[in-house]
N, CA, C and O atoms as CSV, one atom per row, in Angstrom:
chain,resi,resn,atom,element,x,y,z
A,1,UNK,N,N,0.847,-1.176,0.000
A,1,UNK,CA,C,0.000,0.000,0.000
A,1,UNK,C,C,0.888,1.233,0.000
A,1,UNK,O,O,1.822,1.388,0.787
A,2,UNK,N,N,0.476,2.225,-1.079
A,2,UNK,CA,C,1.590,3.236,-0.839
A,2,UNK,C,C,1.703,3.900,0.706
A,2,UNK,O,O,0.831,3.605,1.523
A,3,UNK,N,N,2.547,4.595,0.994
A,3,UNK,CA,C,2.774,5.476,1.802
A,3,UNK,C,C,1.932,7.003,2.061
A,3,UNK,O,O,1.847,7.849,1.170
A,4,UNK,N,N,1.498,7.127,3.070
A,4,UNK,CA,C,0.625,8.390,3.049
A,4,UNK,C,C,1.007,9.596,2.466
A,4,UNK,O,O,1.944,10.203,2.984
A,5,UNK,N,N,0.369,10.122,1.334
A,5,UNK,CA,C,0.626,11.456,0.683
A,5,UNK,C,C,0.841,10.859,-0.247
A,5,UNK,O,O,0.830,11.644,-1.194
A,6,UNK,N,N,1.113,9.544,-0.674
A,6,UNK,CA,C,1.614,8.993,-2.171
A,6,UNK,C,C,0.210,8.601,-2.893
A,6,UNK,O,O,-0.669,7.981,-2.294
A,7,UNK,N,N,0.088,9.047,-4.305
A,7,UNK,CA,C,-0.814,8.579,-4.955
A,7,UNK,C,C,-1.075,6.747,-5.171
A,7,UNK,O,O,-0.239,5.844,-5.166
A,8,UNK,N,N,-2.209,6.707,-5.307
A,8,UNK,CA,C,-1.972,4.627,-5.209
A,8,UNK,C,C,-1.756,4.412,-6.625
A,8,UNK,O,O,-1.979,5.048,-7.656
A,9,UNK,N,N,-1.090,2.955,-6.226
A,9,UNK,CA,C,-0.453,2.222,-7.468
A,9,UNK,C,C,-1.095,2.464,-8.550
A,9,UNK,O,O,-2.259,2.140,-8.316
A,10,UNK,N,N,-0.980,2.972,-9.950
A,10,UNK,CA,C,-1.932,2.812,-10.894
A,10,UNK,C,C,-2.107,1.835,-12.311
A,10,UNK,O,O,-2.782,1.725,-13.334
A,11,UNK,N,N,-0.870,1.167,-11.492
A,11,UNK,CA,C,-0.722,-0.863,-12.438
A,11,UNK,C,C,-0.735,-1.508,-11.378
A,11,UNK,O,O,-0.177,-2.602,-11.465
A,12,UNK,N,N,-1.260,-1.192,-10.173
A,12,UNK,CA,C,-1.058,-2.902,-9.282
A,12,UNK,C,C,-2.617,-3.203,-9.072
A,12,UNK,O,O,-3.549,-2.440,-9.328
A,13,UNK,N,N,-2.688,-4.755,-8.439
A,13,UNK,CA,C,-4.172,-4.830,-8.450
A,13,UNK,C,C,-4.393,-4.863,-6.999
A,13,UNK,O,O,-3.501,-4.648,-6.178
A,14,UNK,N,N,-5.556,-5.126,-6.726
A,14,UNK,CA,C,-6.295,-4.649,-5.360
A,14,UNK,C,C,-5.112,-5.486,-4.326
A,14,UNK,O,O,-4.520,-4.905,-3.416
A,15,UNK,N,N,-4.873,-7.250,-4.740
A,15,UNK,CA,C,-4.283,-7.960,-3.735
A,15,UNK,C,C,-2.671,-7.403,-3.181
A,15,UNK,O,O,-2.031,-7.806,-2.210
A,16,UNK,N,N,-2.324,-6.372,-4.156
A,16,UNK,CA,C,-0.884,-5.940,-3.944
A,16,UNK,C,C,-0.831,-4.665,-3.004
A,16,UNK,O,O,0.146,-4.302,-2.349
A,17,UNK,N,N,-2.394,-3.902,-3.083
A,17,UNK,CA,C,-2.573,-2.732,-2.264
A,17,UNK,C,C,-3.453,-2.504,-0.796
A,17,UNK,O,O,-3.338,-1.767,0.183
A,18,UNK,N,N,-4.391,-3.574,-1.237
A,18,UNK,CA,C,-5.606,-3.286,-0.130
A,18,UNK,C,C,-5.440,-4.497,-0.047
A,18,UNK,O,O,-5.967,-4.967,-1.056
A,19,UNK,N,N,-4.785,-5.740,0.891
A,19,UNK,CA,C,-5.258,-7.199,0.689
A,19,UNK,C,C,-5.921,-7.441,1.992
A,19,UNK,O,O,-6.067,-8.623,2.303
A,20,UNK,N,N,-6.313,-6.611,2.739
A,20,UNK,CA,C,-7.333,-6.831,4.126
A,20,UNK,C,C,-8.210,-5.779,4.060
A,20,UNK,O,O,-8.948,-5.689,5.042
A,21,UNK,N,N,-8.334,-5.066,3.315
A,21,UNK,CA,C,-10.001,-4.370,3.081
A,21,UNK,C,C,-10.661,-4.989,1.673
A,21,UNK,O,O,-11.018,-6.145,1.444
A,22,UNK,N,N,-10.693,-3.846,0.839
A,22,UNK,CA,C,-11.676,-4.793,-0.701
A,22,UNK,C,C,-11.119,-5.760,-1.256
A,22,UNK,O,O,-11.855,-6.586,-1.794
A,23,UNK,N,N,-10.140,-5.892,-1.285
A,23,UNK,CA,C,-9.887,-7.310,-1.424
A,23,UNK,C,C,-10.348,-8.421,-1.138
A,23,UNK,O,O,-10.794,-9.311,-1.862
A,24,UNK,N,N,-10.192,-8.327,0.271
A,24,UNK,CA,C,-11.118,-9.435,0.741
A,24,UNK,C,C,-12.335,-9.740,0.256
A,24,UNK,O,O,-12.747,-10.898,0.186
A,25,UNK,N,N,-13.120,-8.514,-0.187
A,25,UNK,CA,C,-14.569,-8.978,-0.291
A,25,UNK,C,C,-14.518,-9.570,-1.814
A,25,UNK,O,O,-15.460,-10.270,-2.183
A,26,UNK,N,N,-13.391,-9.289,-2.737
A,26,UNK,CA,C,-13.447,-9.594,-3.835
A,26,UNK,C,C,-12.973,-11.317,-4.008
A,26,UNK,O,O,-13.453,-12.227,-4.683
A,27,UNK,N,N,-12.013,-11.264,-3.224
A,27,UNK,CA,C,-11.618,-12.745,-2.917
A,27,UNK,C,C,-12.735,-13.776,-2.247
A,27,UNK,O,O,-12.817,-14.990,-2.434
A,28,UNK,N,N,-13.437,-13.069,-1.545
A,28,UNK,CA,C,-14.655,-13.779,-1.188
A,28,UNK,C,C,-15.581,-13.939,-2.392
A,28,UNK,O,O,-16.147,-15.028,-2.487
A,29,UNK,N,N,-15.781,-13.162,-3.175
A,29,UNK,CA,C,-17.043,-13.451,-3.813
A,29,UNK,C,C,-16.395,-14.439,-5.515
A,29,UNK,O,O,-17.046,-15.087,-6.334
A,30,UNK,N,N,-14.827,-14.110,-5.442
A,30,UNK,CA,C,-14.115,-15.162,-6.385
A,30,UNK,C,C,-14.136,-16.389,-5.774
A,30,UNK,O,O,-14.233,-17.252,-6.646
A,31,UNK,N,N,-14.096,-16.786,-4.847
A,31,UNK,CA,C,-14.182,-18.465,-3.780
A,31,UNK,C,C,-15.856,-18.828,-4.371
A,31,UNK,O,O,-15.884,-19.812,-5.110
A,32,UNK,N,N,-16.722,-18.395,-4.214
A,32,UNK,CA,C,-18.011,-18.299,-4.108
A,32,UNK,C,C,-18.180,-18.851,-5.548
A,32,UNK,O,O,-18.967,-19.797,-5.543
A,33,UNK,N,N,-17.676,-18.553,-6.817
A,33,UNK,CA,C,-17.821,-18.934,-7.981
A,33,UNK,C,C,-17.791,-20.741,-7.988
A,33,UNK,O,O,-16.877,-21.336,-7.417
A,34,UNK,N,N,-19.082,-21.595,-8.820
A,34,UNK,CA,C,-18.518,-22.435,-8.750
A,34,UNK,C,C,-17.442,-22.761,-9.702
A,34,UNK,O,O,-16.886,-21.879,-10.356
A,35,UNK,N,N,-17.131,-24.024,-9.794
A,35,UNK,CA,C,-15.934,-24.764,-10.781
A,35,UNK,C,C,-16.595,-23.974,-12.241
A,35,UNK,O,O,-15.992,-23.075,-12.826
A,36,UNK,N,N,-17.567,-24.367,-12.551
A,36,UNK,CA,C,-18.156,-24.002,-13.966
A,36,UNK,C,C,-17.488,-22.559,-14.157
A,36,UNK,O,O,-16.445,-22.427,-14.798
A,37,UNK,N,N,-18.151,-21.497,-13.563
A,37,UNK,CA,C,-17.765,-20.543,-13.854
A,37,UNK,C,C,-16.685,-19.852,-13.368
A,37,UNK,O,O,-16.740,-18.624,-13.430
A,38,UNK,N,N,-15.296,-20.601,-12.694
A,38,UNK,CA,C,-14.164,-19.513,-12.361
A,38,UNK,C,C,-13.557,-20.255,-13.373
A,38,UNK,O,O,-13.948,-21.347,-13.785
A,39,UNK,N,N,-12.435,-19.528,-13.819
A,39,UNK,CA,C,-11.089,-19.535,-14.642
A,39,UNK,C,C,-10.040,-20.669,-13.770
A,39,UNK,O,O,-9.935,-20.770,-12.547
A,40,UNK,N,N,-9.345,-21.439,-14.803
A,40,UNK,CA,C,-9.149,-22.006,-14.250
A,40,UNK,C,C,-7.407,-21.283,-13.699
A,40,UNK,O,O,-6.943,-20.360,-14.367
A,41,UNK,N,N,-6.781,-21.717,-12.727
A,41,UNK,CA,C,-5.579,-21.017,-12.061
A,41,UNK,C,C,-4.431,-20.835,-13.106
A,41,UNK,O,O,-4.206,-19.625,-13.136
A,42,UNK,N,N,-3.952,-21.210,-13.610
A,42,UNK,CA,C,-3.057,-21.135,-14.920
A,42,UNK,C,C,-3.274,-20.136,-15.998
A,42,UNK,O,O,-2.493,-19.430,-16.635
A,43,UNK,N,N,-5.002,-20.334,-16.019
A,43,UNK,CA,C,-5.715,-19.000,-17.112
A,43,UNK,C,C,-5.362,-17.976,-16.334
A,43,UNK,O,O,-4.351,-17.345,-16.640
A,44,UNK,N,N,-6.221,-17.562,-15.028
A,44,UNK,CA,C,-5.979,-16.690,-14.158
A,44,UNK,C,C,-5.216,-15.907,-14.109
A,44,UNK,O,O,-5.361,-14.787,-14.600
A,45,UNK,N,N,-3.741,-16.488,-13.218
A,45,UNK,CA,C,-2.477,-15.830,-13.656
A,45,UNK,C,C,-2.153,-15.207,-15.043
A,45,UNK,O,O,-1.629,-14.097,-14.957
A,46,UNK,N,N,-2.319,-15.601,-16.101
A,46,UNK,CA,C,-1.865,-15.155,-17.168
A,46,UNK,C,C,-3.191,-13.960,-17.586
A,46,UNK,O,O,-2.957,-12.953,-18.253
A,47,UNK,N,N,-4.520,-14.302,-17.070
A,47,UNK,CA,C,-5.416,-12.716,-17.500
A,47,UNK,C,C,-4.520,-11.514,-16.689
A,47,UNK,O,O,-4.059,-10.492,-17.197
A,48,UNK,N,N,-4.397,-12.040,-14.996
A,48,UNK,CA,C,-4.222,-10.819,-14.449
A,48,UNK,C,C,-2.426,-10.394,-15.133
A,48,UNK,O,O,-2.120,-9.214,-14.959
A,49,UNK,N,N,-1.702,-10.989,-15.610
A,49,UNK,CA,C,-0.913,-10.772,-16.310
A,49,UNK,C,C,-0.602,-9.991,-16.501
A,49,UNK,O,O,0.254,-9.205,-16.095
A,50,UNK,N,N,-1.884,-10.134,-17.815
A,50,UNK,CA,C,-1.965,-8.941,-18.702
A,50,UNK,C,C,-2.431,-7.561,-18.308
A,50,UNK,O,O,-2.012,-6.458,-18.659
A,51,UNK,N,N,-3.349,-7.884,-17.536
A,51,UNK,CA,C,-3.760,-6.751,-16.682
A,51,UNK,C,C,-2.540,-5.502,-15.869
A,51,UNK,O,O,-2.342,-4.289,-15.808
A,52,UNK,N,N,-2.135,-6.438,-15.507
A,52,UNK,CA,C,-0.048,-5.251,-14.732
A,52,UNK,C,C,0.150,-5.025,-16.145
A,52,UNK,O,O,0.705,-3.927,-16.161
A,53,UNK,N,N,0.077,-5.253,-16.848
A,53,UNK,CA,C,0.985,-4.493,-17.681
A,53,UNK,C,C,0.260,-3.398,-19.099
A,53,UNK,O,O,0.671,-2.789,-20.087
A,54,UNK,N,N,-1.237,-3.712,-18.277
A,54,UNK,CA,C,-2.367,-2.639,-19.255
A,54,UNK,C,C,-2.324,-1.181,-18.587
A,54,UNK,O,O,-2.183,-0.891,-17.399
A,55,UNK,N,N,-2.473,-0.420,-19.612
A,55,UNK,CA,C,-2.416,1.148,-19.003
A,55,UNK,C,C,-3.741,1.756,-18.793
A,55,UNK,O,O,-4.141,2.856,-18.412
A,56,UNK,N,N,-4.276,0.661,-19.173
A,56,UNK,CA,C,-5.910,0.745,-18.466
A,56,UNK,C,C,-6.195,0.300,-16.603
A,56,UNK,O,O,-7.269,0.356,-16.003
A,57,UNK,N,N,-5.176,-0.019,-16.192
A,57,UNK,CA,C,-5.142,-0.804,-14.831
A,57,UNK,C,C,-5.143,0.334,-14.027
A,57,UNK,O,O,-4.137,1.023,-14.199
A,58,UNK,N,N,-5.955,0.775,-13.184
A,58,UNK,CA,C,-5.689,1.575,-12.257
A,58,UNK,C,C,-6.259,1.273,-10.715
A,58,UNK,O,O,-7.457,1.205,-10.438
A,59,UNK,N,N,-5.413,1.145,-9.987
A,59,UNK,CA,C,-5.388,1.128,-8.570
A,59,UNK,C,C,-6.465,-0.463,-8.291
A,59,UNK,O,O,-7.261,-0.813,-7.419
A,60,UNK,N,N,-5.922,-1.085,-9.582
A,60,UNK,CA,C,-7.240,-2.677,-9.185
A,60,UNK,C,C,-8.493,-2.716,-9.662
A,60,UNK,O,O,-9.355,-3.571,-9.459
A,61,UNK,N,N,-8.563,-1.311,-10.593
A,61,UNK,CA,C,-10.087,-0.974,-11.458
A,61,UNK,C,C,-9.577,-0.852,-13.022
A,61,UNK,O,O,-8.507,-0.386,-13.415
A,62,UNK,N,N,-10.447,-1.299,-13.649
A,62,UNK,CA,C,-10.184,-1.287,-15.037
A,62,UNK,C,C,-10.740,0.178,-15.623
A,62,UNK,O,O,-11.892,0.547,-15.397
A,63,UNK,N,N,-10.224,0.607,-16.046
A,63,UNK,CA,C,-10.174,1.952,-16.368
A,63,UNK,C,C,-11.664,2.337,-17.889
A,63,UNK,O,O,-12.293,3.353,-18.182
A,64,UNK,N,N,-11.644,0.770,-18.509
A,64,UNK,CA,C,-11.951,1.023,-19.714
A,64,UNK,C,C,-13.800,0.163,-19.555
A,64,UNK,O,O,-14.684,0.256,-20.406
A,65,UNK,N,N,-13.881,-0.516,-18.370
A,65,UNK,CA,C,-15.394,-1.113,-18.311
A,65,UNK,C,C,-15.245,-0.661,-16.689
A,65,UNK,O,O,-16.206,0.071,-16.456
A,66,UNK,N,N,-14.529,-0.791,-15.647
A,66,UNK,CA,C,-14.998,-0.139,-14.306
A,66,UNK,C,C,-14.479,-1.393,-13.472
A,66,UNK,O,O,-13.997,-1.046,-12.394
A,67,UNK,N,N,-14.457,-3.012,-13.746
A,67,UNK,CA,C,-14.414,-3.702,-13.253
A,67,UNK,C,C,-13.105,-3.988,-12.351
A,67,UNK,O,O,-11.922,-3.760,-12.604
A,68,UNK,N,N,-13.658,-4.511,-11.318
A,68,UNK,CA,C,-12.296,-4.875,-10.361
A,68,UNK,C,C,-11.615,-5.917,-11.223
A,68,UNK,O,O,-12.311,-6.843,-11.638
A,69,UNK,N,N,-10.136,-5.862,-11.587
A,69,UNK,CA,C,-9.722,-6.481,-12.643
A,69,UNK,C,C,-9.787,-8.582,-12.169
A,69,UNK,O,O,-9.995,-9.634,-12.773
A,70,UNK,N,N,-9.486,-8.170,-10.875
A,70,UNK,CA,C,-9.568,-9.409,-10.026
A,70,UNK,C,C,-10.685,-10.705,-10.739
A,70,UNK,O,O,-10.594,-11.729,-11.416
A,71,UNK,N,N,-11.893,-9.734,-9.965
A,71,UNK,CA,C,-13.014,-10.463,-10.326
A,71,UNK,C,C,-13.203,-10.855,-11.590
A,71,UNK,O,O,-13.562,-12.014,-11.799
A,72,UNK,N,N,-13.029,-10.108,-12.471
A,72,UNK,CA,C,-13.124,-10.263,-14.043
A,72,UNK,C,C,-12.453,-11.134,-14.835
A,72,UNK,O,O,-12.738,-11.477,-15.982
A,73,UNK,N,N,-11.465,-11.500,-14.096
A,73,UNK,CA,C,-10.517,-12.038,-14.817
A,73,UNK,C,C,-10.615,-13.641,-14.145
A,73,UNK,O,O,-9.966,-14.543,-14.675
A,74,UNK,N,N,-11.355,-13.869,-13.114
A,74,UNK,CA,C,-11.848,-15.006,-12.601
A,74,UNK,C,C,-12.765,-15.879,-13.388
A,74,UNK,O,O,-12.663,-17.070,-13.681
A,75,UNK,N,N,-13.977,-14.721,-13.743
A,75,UNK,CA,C,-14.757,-15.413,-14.457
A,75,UNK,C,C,-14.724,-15.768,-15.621
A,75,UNK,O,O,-14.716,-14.965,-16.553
A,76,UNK,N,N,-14.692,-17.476,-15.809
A,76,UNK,CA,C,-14.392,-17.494,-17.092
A,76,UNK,C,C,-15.020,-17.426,-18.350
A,76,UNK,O,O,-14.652,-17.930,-19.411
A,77,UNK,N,N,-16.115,-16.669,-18.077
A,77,UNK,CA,C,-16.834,-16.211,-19.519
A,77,UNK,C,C,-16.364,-14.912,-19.778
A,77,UNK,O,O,-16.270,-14.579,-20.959
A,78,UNK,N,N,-15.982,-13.945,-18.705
A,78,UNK,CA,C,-15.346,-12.760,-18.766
A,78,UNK,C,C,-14.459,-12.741,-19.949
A,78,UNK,O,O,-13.951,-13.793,-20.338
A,79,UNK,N,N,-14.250,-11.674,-20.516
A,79,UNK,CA,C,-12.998,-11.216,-21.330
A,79,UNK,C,C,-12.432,-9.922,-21.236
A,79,UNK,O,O,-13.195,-9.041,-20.841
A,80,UNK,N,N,-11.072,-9.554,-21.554
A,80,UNK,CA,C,-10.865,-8.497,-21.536
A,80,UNK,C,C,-10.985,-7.635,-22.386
A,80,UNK,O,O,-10.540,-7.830,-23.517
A,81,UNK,N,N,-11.791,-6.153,-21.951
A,81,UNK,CA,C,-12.867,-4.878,-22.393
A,81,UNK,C,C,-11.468,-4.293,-23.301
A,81,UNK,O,O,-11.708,-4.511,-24.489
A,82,UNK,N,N,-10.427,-3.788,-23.178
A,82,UNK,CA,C,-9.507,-3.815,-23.938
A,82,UNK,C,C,-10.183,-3.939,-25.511
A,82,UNK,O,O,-11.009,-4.850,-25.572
A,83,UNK,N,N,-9.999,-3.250,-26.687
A,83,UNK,CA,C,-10.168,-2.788,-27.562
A,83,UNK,C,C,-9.285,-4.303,-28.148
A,83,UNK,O,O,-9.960,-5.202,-28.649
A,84,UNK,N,N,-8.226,-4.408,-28.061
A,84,UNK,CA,C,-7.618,-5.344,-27.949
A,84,UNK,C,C,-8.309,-6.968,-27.904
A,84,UNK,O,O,-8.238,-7.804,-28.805
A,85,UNK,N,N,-8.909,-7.096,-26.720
A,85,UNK,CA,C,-8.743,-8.386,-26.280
A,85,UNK,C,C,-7.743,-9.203,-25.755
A,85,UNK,O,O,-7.617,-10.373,-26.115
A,86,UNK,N,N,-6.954,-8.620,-24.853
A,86,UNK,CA,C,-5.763,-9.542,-24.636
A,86,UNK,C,C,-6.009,-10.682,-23.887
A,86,UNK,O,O,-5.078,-11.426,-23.580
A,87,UNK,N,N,-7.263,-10.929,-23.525
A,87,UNK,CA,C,-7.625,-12.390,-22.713
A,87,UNK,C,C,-9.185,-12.372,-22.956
A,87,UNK,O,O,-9.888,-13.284,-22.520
């Protein structure tokens, strides 16, 4: 979490900044998904990936649909809003 007076990360995601406030609730409601619909862990890693290194990433919100990149990138019907598509 940055340091007070420092602006927050604007490529890291929620688990690198807040991992005992919204995080949590996001990690909770990613557990909650069943098998069908989460991503599987291998996909995962490689959406949020892409995500650190989008200049759409800000502070764990997607800049370009609003979504916590977390969650989004869990679900695996989700894709990334990215003009692009990089996942």
């Amino acid at each position: 979490m940055p340091a007070a007076g420092q602006p927050p990360c604007r490529r890291c995601l929620l688990s690198e900044t807040d991992p005992e406030g919204l995080y949590r609730q996001i990690r909770t409601r990613i557990e909650l998904l069943t098998d069908e619909e989460r991503t599987a862990p291998e996909e995962y890693a490689q959406r949020l990936a892409h995500c650190t290194r989008c200049d759409a990433l800000r502070s764990g919100l997607c800049s370009i649909c609003g979504c916590f990149a977390e969650l989004r990138a869990a679900r695996r019907e989700q894709h990334c809003p990215h003009e692009q598509h990089f996942w």
